[in-house]
N, C-alpha and C positions, 0 to 999 in steps of 0.2 A: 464630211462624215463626222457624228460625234464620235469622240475620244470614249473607248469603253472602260470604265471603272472596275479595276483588278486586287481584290484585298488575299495579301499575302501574312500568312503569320509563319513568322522567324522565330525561332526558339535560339537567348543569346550564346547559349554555350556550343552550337555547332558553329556560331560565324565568331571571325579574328576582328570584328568588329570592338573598338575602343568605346565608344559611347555606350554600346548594348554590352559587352564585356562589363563596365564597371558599374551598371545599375542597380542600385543598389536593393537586397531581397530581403524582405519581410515576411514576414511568416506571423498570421491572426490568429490566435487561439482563445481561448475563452478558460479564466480561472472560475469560475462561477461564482465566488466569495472574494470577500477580503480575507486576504492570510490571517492567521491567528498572530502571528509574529515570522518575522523574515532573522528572526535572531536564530542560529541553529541550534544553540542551549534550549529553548524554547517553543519553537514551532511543530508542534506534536500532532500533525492530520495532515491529511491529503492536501485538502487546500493552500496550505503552508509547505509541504515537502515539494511538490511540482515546480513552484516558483525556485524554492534552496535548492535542489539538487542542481539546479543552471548558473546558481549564483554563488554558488562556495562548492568545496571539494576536500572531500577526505580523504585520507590516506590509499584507500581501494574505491573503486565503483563498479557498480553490476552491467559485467559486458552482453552481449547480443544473445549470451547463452544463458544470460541471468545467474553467473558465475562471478564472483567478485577474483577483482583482477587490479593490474595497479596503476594508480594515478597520481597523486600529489608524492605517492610512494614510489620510490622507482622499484624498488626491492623490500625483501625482509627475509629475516632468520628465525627459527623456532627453536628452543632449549631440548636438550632429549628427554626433559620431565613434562613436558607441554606448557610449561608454565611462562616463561619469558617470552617475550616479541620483539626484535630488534628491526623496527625501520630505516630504510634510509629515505630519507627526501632527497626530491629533485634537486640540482643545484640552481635552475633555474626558475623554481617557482615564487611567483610572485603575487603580491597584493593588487587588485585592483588600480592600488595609488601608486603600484613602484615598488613597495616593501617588499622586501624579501621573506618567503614563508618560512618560517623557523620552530624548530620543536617545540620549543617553549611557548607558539599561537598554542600546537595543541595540547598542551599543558593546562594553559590557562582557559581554553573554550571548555574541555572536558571536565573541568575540575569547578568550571562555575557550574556547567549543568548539573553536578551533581550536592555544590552546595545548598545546603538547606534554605537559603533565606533565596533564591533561587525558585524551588517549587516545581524546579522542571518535570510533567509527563514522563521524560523520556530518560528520567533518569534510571529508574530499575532498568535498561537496557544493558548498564555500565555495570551493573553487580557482578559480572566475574571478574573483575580487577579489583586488585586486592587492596581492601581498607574502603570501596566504594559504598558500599551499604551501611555501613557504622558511619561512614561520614556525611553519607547521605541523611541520617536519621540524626544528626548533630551529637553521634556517638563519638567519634573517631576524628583525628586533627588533618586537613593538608597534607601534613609530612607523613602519615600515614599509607595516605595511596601512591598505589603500586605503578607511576607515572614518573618519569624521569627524562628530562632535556639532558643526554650526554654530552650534546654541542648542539650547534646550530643544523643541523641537517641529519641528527641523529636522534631517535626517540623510542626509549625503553617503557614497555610497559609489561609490567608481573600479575597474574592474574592469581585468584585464591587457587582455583581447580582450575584444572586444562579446560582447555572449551574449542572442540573441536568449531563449533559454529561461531568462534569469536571474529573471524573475517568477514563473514554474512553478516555479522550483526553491523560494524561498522562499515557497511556499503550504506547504513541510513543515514542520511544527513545530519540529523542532529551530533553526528561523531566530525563533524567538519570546524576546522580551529575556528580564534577569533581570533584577530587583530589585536593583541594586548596595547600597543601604543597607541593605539587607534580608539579603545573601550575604555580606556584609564581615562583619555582625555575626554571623551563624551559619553557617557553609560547609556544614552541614548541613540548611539549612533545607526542603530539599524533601523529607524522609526521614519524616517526623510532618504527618498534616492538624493539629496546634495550631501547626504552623510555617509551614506552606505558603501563600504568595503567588503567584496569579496574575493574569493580567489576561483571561484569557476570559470568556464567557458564564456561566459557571460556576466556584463556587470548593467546594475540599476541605472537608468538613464532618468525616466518621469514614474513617479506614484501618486496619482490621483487617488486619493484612499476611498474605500469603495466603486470605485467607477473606474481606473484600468492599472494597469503597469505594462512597461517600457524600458525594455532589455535590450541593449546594442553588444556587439561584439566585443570582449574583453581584451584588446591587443598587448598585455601583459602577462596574457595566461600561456603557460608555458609551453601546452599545445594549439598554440591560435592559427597557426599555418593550417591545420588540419578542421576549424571550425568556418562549414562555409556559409552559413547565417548571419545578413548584416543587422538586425535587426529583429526583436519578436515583442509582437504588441499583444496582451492580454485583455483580454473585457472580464467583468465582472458582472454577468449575466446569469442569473440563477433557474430561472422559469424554461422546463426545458421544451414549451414551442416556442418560446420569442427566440435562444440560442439554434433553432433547428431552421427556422426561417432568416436567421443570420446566416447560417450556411448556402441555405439555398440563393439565398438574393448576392452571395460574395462576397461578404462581411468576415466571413470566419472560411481558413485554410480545415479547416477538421472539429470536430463537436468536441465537451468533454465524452466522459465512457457513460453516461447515462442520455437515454435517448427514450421519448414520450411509447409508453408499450400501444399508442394506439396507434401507432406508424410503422410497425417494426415489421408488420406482412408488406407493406406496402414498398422500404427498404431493404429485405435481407438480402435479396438478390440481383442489389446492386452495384456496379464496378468498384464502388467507392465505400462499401457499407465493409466493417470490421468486427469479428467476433474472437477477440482474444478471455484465455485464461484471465482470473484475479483471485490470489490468493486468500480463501476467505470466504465464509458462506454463513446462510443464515440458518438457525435454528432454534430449539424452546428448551427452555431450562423447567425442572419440573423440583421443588423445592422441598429437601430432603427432613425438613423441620416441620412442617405443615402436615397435616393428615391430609390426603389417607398417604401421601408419597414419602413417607418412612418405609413401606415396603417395598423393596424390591420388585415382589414380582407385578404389583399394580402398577408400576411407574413402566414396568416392560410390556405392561397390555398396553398402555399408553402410547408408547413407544409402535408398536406392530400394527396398532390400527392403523396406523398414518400411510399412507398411498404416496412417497414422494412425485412419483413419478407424473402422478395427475394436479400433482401442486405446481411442478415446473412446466409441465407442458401444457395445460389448459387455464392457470392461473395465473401467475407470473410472468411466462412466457419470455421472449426477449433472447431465445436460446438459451436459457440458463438450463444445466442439467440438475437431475435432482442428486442427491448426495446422501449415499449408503455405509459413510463412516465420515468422522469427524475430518481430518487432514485432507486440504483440497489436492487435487493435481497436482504435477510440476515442479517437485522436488526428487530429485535422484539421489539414489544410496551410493554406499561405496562401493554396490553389486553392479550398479549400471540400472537400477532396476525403479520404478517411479514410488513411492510408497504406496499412492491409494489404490495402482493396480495390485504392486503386490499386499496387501493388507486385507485386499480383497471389497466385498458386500458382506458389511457387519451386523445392515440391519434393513430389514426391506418389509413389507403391509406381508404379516399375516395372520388373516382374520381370528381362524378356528386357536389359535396360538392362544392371541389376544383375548379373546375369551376365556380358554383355560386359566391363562396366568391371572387372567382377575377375577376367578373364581378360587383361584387357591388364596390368592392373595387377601381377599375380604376371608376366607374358613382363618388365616393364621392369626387376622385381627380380628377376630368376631366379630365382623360385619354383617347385620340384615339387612344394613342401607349403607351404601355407600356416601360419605361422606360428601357435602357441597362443593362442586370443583369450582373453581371460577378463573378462566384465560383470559389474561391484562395484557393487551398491546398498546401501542400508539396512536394516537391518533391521525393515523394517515391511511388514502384510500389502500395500498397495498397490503400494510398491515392490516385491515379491513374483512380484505377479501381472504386473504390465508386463517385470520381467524374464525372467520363464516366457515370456509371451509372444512377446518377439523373440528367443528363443534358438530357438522354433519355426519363425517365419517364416523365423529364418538356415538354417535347415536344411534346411524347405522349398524358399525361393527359391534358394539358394547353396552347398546343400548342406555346412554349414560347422557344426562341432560347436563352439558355445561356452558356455565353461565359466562356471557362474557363484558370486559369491562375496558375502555379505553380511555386514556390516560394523556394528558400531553409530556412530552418528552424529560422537560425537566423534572416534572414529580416522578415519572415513571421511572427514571433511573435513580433518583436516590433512596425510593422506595425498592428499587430491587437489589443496591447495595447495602440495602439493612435488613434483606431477607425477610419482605415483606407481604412479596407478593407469592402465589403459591404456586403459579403455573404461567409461565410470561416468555416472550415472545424478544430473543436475542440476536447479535451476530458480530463476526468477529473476521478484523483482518490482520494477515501476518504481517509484525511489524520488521519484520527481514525476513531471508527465504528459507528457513529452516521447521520442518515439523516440531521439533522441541518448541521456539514458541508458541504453537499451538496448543500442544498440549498440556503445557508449564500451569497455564491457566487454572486447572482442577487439583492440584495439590491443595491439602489441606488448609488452612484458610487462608488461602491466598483471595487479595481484592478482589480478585476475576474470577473467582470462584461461582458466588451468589447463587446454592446450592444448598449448602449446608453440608455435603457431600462431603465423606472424611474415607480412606482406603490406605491404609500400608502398605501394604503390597504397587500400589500406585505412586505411593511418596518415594516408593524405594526405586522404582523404576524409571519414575523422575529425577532422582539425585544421581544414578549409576550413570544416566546419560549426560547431563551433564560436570561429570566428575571424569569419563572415559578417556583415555587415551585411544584405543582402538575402535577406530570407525566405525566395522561392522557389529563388532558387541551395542555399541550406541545404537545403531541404529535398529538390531532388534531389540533391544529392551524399548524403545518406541513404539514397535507394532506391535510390543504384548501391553503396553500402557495404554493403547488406543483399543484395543481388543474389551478390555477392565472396564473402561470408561462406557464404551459401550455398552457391554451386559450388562452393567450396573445400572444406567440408564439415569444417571442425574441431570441429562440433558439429551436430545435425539434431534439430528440432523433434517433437514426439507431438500435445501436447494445450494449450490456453491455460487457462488457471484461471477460472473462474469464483466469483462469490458467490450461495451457494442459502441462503434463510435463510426462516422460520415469521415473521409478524411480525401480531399483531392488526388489525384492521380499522378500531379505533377508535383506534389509532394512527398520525399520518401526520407525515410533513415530515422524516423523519430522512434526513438525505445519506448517502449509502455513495458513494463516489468510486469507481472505477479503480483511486486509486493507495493504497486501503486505509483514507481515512481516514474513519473516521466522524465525523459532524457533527451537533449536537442544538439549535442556536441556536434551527433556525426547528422543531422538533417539537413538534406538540400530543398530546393527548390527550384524544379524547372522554370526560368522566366519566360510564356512567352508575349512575341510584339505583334499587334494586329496592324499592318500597314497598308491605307489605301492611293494609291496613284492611280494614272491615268496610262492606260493602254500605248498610245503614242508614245509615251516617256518612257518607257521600261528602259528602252537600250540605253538612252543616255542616261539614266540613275544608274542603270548597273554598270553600266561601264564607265564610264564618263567620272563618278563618284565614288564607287563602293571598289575598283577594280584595284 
């Protein structure tokens, strides 16, 4: 009789098995890009953060509740004027190479991002530490800022104003030290994995620049007993059906969060498909310098025409919701309470509204004709279809022909940061998890403004938030600052962003934050073994061998 052929699959962590126990596990994911820089004074985007948040570690990181919590820090103290931060470091934290992590890395990491010849993005993050902005702007000396190594496992830092979101903010990476004896000797050292020093969960093994990166387990990192990832290999796949058919053929453990919207009925409803929060959404700035959007109430007809709701669900799609005030989801007060629920629906399509207010609005500027509008997007198919879209609805609801005009990216933005363009098509992500930087943005001429948009009452409410000691006073003077911003209307809301991604079954624990960051500390991976024998043989391999 033939011998009947029996395939068994062993999953190694239920068997006491040595060979299958120490196999080592990988995990495929897909960076989409090359990092902008893996240096964390510097690497200021998504592309770049996902990689640093595995490969270096600051003082807090955002746990499972997207609550900053403590890591390279074991502890800290706050002054009763809110103003001091006393860290202590681990005693056992270490460099990638052996070094011991010492206050004075982050002294020196924090103090180059914020020097001038430098140039860091990410440096206005650091403007509540006092002396950072004057130094920042090559006003202000070194010895100035409010940064100070007491020892080696002690680090003081004095900020100008209390800032209750100063721990949120330093869960971003870029707040993560450097290597000073490691950066004196190479100012290049973050540019090559045979140079690169970190202290996260994870250190650089291979970087193929452009084409992948290759992260092995950091057995120096101070929590390494708790990291059960031997390995994670990146691709640098940008096209999202060539990365989607990566998945599907076994190439890739999980997609990034952007996934082709022609696939998404196709996916939503399966075991492996993912629709989280991202803090962050898109919306159109309507240019307070331009006519006719000097007025108020025409930039609010503007405003009311818009139907979010058929922008996200029949256009965009992808599950994104559409968004009835500025501040996404998934920030908690010190009520217990989320902002955008409580802040409410500030602004939602109504039609007969939208008509009146740009019928007052053309009587206040003696309008017969309303002025040429013209909506500048991108030139990409999404941007595309959204601005088709409300060129319809203006037409529809306000009978108002606006012209539209696409742009490629790098004209578009530096024509909208010279308030250029008059009606143009934005969006924005929280670069830590606090509503304040959301709405920090629209104060008076701030870079992020690109408005023209000026409000005292808003600057003021801006400044009391960030200057508070008491949580919940901050935290309403935020939902009357968001309220302002609204009815004024120098920019109006569509859709919040979302993250939709493919991710195995047998993969779990990987963090996706709100504020973009991916996190692989605590992710496992189930391994399992497909094995085939021969019927006849069972008893003697199981016993005989495995017993």
């Amino acid at each position: 009789m033939k011998p009947t052929l029996l395939r068994l699959t062993l999953v190694s962590c239920l068997f006491g098995v040595t060979s299958l126990a120490q196999a080592e596990t990988t995990l495929y994911l897909n960076n989409q890009e090359e990092p902008t820089s893996l240096n964390p004074s510097q690497g200021f985007n998504a592309i770049s953060w996902e990689p640093l948040n595995n490969l270096v570690e600051g003082l807090v990181r955002l746990d499972e509740k997207h609550v900053a919590a403590p890591a390279t820090a074991e502890s800290w103290t706050v002054s009763p004027d809110g103003k001091k931060y006393t860290f202590k470091l681990r005693q056992n934290a270490k460099w990638s190479n052996g070094d011991p992590v010492t206050a004075k890395d982050f002294v020196y990491g924090w103090t180059t991002m914020l020097s001038k010849d430098t140039a860091s993005p990410a440096a206005f993050l650091a403007y509540d530490i006092a002396g950072a902005k004057a130094f920042n702007e090559g006003k202000g000396t070194e010895a100035d800022l409010g940064l100070k190594a007491v020892d080696d496992h002690t680090l003081e830092v004095t900020l100008a104003n209390p800032s209750i979101a100063f721990l949120n903010i330093l869960t971003n990476p870029n707040f993560a030290p450097v290597n000073q004896k490691v950066a004196e000797a190479n100012p290049k050292w973050y540019a090559e994995a045979s140079s690169y020093v970190g202290n996260g969960p994870f250190t650089l093994k291979e970087w193929k620049h452009a084409e992948n990166l290759v992260f092995v387990k950091n057995p120096n990192y101070w929590d390494a007993a708790n990291v059960k990832i031997d390995k994670v290999e990146f691709a640098m796949v940008n096209d999202q059906n060539t990365f989607y058919q990566m998945y599907k053929t076994g190439e890739l453990d999980a997609t990034p969060t952007t996934l082709p919207a022609s696939i998404y009925d196709k996916i939503k409803d399966g075991k492996d498909f993912n629709n989280i929060p991202q803090a962050g959404g898109y919306f159109y700035r309507l240019n307070t310098k331009i006519a006719p959007f000097q007025n108020q109430n025409i930039r609010k007809a503007f405003a009311l025409a818009v139907n979010q709701e058929d922008i996200a669900n029949f256009v965009v799609k992808q599950g994104r919701k559409p968004s009835f005030g500025f501040v996404a989801p998934g920030f908690t007060g010190p009520n217990g309470k989320d902002f955008r629920e409580e802040s409410g629906d500030l602004i939602k399509q109504d039609k007969a509204k939208a008509k009146e207010l740009l019928a007052k609005g053309m009587e206040e500027e003696k309008y017969t004709t309303l002025p040429e509008v013209t909506l500048t997007y991108i030139n990409n198919p999404n941007d595309k279809k959204v601005a088709e879209t409300l060129q319809n609805m203006y037409k529809e609801v306000l009978g108002v022909d606006v012209k539209l005009q696409s742009m490629e990216s790098k004209v578009f933005y530096a024509k909208q940061r010279g308030l250029e363009l008059q009606f143009s098509r934005s969006s924005f992500l929280n670069d830590y998890a606090d509503p304040y930087n959301s709405l920090e943005s629209f104060i008076t001429g701030s870079s992020m403004n690109r408005t023209g948009w000026s409000n005292a009452e808003y600057d003021k409410l801006i400044s009391s938030a960030q200057q508070a000691t008491d949580a919940q006073a901050r935290w309403d003077a935020l939902l009357k600052a968001e309220k302002i911003l609204i009815d004024e209307a120098p920019i109006f809301p569509l859709y919040f962003y979302n993250q939709i991604f493919l991710q195995k079954e047998n993969v779990k624990g990987i963090l996706r934050h709100p504020v973009g960051y991916l996190d692989l500390k605590n992710a496992t991976k189930e391994l399992t073994i497909t094995i085939s024998i021969e019927y006849d043989a069972i008893h003697h391999v199981i016993y005989g061998e495995w017993h």
